[in-house]
N, C-alpha and C positions, 0 to 999 in steps of 0.2 A: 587374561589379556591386559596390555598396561596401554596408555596412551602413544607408547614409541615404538611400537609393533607392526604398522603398515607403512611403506613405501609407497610416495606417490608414483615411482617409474614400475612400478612390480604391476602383475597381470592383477592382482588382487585389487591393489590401491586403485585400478584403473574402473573397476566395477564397482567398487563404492564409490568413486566421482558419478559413474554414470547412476547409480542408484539417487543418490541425492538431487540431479540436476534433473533426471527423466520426472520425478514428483514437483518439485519446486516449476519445472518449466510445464507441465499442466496447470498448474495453478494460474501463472504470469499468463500460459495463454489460453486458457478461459478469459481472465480479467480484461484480455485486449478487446478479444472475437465477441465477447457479450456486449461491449460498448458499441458493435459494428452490426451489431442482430435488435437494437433496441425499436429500432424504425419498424423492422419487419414483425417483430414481436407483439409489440404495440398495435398493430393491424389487426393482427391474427387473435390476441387475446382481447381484443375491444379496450383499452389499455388507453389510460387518458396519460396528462405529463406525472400527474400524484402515480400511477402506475408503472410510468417508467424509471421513477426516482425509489421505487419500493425496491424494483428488481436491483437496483442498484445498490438501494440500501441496505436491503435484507442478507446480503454476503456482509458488507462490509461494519453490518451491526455485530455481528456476533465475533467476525475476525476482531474487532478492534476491542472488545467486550474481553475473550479467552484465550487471544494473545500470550500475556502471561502468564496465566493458571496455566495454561498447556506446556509449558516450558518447564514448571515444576514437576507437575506428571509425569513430564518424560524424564525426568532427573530420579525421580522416586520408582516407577513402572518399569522403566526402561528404554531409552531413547529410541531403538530398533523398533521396540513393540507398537509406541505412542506414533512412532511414524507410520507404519503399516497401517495401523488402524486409523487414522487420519487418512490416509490415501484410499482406503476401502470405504473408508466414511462418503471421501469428494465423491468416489464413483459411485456410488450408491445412488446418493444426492444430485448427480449429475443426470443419472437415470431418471429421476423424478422431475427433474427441468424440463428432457426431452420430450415428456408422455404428457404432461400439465393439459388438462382439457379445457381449464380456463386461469385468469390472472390470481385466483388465490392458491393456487395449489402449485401456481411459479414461482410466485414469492417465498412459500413455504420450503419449496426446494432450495432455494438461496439461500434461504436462512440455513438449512440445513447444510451447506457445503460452506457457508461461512465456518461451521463448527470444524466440518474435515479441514478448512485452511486453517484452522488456528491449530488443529494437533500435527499440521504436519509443515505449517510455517518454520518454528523455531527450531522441529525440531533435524531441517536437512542441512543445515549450518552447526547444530552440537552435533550430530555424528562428524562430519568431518573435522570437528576441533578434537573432536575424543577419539577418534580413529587413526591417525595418521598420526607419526610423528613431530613432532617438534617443528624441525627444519624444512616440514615440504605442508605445512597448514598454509602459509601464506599462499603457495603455490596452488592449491588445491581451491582454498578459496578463489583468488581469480582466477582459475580453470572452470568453476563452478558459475560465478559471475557470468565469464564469457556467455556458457550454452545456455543459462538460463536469458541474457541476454539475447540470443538466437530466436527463443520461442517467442520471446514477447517480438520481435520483426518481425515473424512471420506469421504470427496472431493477425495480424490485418486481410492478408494475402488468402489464409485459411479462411479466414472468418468471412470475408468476403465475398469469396467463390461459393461458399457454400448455401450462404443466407441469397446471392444470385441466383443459384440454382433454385431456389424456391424450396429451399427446405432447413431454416434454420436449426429444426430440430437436432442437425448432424453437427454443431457446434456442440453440443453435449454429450453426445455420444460418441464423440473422438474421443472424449475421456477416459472410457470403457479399456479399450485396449491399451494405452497408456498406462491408464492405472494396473491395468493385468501383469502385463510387463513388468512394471517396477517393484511390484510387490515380490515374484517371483529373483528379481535379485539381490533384495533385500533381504531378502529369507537367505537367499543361499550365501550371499558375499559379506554382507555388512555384521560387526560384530555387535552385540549387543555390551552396553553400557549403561551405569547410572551413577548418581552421586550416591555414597556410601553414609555420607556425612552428612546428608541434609535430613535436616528434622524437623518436628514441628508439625502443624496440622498446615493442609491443604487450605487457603482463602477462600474458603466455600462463599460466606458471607460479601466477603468484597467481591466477588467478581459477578453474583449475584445485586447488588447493589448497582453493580457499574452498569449491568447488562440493562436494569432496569431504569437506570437515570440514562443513558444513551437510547434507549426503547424510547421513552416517553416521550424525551426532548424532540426526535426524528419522526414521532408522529405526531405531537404538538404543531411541528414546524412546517411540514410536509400537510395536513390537515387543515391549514390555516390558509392556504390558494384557494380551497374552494368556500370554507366555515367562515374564512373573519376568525381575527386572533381574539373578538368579543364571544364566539360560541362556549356553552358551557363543556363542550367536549374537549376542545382544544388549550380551554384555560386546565380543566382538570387535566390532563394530560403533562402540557408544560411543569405545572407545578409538581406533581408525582416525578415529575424527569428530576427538574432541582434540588425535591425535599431526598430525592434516592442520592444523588451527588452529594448533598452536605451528611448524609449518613454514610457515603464512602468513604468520604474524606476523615469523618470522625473514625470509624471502625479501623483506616489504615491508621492514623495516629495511636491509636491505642492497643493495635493488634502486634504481638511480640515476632508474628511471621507475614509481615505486608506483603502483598501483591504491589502494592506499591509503593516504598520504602520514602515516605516525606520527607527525610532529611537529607535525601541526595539535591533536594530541589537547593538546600544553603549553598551550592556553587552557584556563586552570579555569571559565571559564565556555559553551565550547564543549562541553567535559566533559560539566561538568553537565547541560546541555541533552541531550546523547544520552542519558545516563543516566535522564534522566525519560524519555525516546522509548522507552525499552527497555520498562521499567515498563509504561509507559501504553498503548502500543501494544500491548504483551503482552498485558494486561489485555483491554482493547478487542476484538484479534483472536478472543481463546477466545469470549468472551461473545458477539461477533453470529455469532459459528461457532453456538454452542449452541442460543441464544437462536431462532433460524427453525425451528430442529429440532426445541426444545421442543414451540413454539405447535402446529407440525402432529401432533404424537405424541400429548401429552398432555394438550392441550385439543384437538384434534381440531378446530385450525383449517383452514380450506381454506391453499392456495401462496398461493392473492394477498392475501388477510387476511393473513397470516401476516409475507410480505412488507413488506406498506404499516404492520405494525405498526410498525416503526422509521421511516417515514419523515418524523416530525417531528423526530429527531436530524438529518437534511441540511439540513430549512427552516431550523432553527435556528442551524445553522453558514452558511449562503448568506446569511440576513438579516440576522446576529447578529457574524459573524466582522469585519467591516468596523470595528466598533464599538470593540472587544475590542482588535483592532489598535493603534487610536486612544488607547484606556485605557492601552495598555502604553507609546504611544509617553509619555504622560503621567506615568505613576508609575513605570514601570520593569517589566519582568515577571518579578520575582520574587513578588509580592503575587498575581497574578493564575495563574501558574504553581503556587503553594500552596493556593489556594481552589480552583482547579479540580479537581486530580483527587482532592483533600476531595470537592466534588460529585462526579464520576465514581464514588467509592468509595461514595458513600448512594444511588448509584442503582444500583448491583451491589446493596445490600443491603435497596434498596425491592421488586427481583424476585421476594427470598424469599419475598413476599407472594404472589406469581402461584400460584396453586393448580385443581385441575382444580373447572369453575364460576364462574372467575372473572373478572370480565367484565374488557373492554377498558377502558373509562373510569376503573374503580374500581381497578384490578389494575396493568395493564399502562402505557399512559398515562404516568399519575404518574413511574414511574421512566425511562421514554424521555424524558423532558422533562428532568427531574433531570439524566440522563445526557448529554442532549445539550447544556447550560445549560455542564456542566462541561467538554465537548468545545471549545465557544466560547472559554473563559475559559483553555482549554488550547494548543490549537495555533496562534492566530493568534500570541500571546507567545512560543511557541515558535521559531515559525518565523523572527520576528524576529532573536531572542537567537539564532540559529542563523548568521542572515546578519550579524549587527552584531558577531560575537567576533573575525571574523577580518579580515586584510588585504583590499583589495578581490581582489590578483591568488588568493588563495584561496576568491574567495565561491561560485563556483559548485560548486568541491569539495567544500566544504563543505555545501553544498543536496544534491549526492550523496551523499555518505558520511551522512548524516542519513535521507534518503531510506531507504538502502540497511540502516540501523540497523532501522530501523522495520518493512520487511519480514521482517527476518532473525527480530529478536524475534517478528512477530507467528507466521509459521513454530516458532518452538522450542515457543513458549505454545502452542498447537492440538494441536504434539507431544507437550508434556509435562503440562497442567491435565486432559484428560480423563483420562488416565491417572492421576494423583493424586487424580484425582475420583471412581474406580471408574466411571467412562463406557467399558467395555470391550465385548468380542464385543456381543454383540446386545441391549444395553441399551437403545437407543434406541428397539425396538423393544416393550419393556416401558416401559408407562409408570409404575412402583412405581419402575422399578431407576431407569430415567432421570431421575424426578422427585428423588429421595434423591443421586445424583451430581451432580445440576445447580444441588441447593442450594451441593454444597461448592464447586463449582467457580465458582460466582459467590462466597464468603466467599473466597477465594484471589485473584480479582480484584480485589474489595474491599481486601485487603491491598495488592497490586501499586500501585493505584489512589494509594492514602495514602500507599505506600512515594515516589511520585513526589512528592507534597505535598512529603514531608519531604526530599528530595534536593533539588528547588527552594529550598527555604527557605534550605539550607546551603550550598548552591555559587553561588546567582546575588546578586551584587549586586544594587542598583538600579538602575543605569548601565551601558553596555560599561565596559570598559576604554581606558586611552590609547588601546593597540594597537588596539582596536576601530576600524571604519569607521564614519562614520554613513548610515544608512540611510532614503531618503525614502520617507513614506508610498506614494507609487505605486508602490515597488518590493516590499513587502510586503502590502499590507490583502486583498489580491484572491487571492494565493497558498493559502490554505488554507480550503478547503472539501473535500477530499477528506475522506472517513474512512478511505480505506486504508492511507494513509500519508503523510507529510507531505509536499505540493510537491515538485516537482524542474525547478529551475531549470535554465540552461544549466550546468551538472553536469560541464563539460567544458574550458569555454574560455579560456587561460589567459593569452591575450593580445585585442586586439581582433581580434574578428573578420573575416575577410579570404576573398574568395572566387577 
């Protein structure tokens, strides 16, 4: 097979879109439906806030952890394979979510489908770079973009009804068939692929390292609501997270096949760009953590209300992001990178207004639009500035390690703003205690929000640099509609593709 052998118009090319989009959009809509089941979960497993921040974390510790080591796998194993078994992994794992008889054997499951989303994150974006020809990859990708934008809409609506019905366990078990399905046309439609050329040992070490400095820090932080950051568990913890981070840091410097290649970070405008991702994402993650937990606690909305209340932040990015794109390709995304998470940060601070009584339209509304206006004007520039800093033979690392930012921070921010917020033990459950922490922890978003404005402003140009690649519209405008974290392109592949 060569990479110019599928047609996106052909019956074939039509079944590896939907293979790629049927796995990635299980993923997206888990990520929704779980945010929308955390109220009910929490009940049901005796589940304090440190326990609802677990469930949380526990996916997106290990996605953010094997990220890129999964992305070599599949370049080495075989893309095809690495995906299947990622997807058989989630449902597995999913299965183990639904039966949990109590909170540690929930979290365990998360953990555990964290790992099926990192083998099957990167790898439904390099099948369609390596499967498709040339001329219809742009295409394909925002065909992909689209449906898997679909799931995460109607992730609320799902999630909702189902966790209503009084049986949240069927949030996890929709996965079941889902995964059935896609595996069965992946086998039969999608070709299998790997890099020929890649060599060198797997980052066992680092990603091992990272897994365990991201582990510690998240129970350090998360630990520290109920212990006091003086407890000797939470200090030993923190520190084990740190000393594993600067052991990362050295082993990628010195390792001849990084997982994380440090000297991509010498583009100061690649820099800057994670740097806002960090912020902004940060920000983002706490807030729709909070944010579904509020509506159902303290205004005593139903799961699916509650849910669909954010759901004009996706229409707005689905409609909106293509545009934005366009804008940036025009003026440059520094202007657009600064006004945004400006709005991102007035619509953390239009929530303060949400109060128990207060309706949707007048309340709530206002600042998901605000919010999601700023989300627009934020990530499609971004993602741009992301792929245009660097060489082409670095673009796709680059789309990872980006990616991989984006998780990490939204993980630490979940770990460490409730805590900061006084959102500890069974606050949530109080709506006096939960409404007074969820003020501050949105003014701390707020901050994050503007911090990114102002990093924008002073690191990015208007223009790439020389070094930069230039980047065509079809390779970017379609890439970002996720809110959980930014695109992740083929994340892996350092030569052309070859099977």
């Amino acid at each position: 097979m060569t990479d110019e052998r599928i047609a996106l118009g052909t019956a074939r090319g039509r079944w590896v879109l939907a293979a790629t989009a049927l796995g990635s959009g299980m993923a997206f809509l888990d990520g929704t439906v779980v945010n929308v089941a955390l109220p009910a979960m929490g009940e049901d497993l005796n589940a304090d806030v440190a326990g609802l921040q677990w469930i949380v974390n526990g996916y997106m510790l290990m996605l953010a952890s094997l990220v890129l080591l999964s992305g070599s796998i599949g370049d080495r194993l075989g893309r095809r394979r690495t995906y299947v078994a990622g997807v058989i992994w989630f449902a597995a794992a999913s299965v183990v979510c639904a039966v949990a008889p109590n909170l540690e054997v929930m979290i365990a499951g998360r953990v555990l489908q964290g790992i099926g989303g990192a083998l099957l994150t990167p790898g439904s974006l390099a099948i369609l770079q390596t499967s498709f020809q040339h001329s219809d990859r742009g295409k394909a990708v925002g065909a992909w973009s689209g449906l898997t934008s679909v799931a995460a809409a109607v992730g609320p609506f799902v999630g909702g009804t189902l966790v209503d019905s009084g049986y949240w366990q069927l949030i996890f078990l929709l996965n079941v068939p889902i995964a059935f399905f896609t595996v069965l046309v992946t086998l039969r439609h999608v070709p299998e692929s790997r890099d020929e050329s890649a060599g060198g040992k797997l980052d066992l070490s680092g990603a091992v390292l990272a897994t365990v400095g991201l582990a510690g820090l998240t129970y350090g932080l998360i630990s520290a609501g109920d212990r006091g950051f003086g407890d000797p568990v939470v200090l030993t913890s923190l520190v084990i997270g740190v000393l594993a981070f600067a052991g990362f840091i050295e082993v990628e410097r010195r390792s001849s096949h990084p997982m994380l290649p440090l000297s991509i970070f010498a583009n100061r405008r690649f820099t800057g760009a994670n740097l806002v991702t960090v912020v902004v994402y940060g920000a983002l993650g706490t807030a729709t953590f909070l944010v579904v937990v509020y509506l159902q606690t303290s205004l005593h909305y139903s799961a699916l209300w509650a849910g669909a209340s954010l759901l004009p932040m996706t229409l707005l990015m689905f409609f909106l992001s293509g545009y934005a794109g366009g804008l940036s390709d025009r003026i440059g995304a520094r202007i657009p990178m600064t006004v945004g998470p400006a709005l991102m940060a007035g619509g953390f601070l239009l929530m303060l207004r949400i109060n128990e009584g207060s309706s949707y339209f007048g309340a709530v509304l206002p600042a998901v639009v605000l919010l999601g206006l700023g989300l627009v004007s934020t990530v499609a520039p971004l993602t741009a500035t992301v792929m245009s800093s660097v060489a082409d033979h670095h673009a796709g690392i680059a789309s990872g390690v980006n990616n991989a930012v984006a998780r990490s921070a939204q993980l630490m921010a979940v770990a460490a703003i409730p805590v900061a917020a006084g959102i500890t033990g069974n606050a949530y459950r109080d709506p006096v205690a939960f409404h007074n922490g969820f003020g501050k922890a949105l003014w701390i978003s707020a901050v994050l929000a503007a911090a990114g404005g102002l990093i924008a402003w002073v690191t990015l140009a208007d223009r790439p640099g020389k070094a930069a690649r230039e980047v065509q519209p079809a390779e970017i405008h379609h890439r970002h509609c996720a809110l959980e974290a930014p695109p992740l392109a083929d994340a892996h592949t350092h030569a052309p593709p070859s099977s």
